[in-house]
C-alpha positions as CSV (number, residue, x, y, z in Angstrom):
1,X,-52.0,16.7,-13.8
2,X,-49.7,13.8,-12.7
3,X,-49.7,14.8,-9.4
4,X,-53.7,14.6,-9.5
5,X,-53.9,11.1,-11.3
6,X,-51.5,10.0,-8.5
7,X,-53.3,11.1,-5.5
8,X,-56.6,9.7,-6.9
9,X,-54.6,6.5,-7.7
10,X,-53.2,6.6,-4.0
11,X,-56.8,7.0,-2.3
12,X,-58.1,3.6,-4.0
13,X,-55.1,1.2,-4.2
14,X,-54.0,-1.5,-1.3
15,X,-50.6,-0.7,-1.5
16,X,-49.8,3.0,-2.4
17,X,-46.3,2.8,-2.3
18,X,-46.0,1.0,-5.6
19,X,-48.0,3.3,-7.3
20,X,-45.8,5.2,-10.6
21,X,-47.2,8.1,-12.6
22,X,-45.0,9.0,-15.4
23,X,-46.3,12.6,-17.7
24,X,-45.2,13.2,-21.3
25,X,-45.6,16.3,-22.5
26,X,-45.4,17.6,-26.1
27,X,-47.1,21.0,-26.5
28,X,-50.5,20.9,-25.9
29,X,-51.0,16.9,-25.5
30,X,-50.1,15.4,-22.0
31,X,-49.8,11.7,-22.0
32,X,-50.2,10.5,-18.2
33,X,-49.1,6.6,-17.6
34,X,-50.1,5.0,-14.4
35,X,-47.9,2.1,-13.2
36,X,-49.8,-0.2,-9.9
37,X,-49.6,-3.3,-8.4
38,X,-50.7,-6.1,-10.1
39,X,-52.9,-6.8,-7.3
40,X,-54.5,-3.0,-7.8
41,X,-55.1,-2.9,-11.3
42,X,-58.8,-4.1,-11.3
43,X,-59.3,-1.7,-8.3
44,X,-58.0,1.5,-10.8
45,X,-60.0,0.1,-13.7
46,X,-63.4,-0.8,-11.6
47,X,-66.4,-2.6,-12.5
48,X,-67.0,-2.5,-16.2
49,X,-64.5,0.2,-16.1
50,X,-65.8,2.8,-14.2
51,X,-63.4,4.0,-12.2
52,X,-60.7,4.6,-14.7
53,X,-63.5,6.5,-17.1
54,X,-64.4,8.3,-13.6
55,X,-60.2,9.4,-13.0
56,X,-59.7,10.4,-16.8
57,X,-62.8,12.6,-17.0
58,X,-61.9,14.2,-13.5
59,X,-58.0,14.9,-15.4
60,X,-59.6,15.9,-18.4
61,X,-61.9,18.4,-16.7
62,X,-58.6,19.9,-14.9
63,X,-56.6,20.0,-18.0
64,X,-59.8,22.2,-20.3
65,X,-58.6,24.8,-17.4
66,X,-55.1,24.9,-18.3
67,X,-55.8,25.0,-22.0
68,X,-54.4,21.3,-22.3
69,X,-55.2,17.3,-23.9
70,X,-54.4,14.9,-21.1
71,X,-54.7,11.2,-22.3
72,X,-54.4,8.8,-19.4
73,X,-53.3,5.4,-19.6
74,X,-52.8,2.6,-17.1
75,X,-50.1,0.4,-18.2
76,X,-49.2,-2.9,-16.6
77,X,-45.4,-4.0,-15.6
């Protein structure tokens, strides 16, 4: 799922060599952080929040497959 929530995050950011994805796992419940530039954070969130509702339900939608409850959270340094 990480790897996924990365390669999205990669595709929209200016500078995709800052972007971090960190995944905690306990059981069934995945908690995905997503680290990016300061500069990049409105471009991950989107207008009125769009594109971050847009990459969670895509992860969520992946995760139903694997039996999973992936939470995804974009966190600022």
């Amino acid at each position: 799922m990480a790897s996924l929530v990365e390669a999205i995050a990669r595709a929209l950011v200016s500078k995709p060599e800052e972007v971090k994805v960190t995944e905690v796992s306990d059981g069934k419940n995945i908690v995905i952080k997503l680290s990016v530039d300061k500069d990049d954070i409105g471009k991950i969130i989107g207008k009125s929040g769009r594109i971050a509702k847009a990459m969670r339900t895509v992860v969520k939608a992946a995760a139903i497959k694997a039996n999973k409850r992936v939470t995804v959270e974009i966190v600022e340094d």
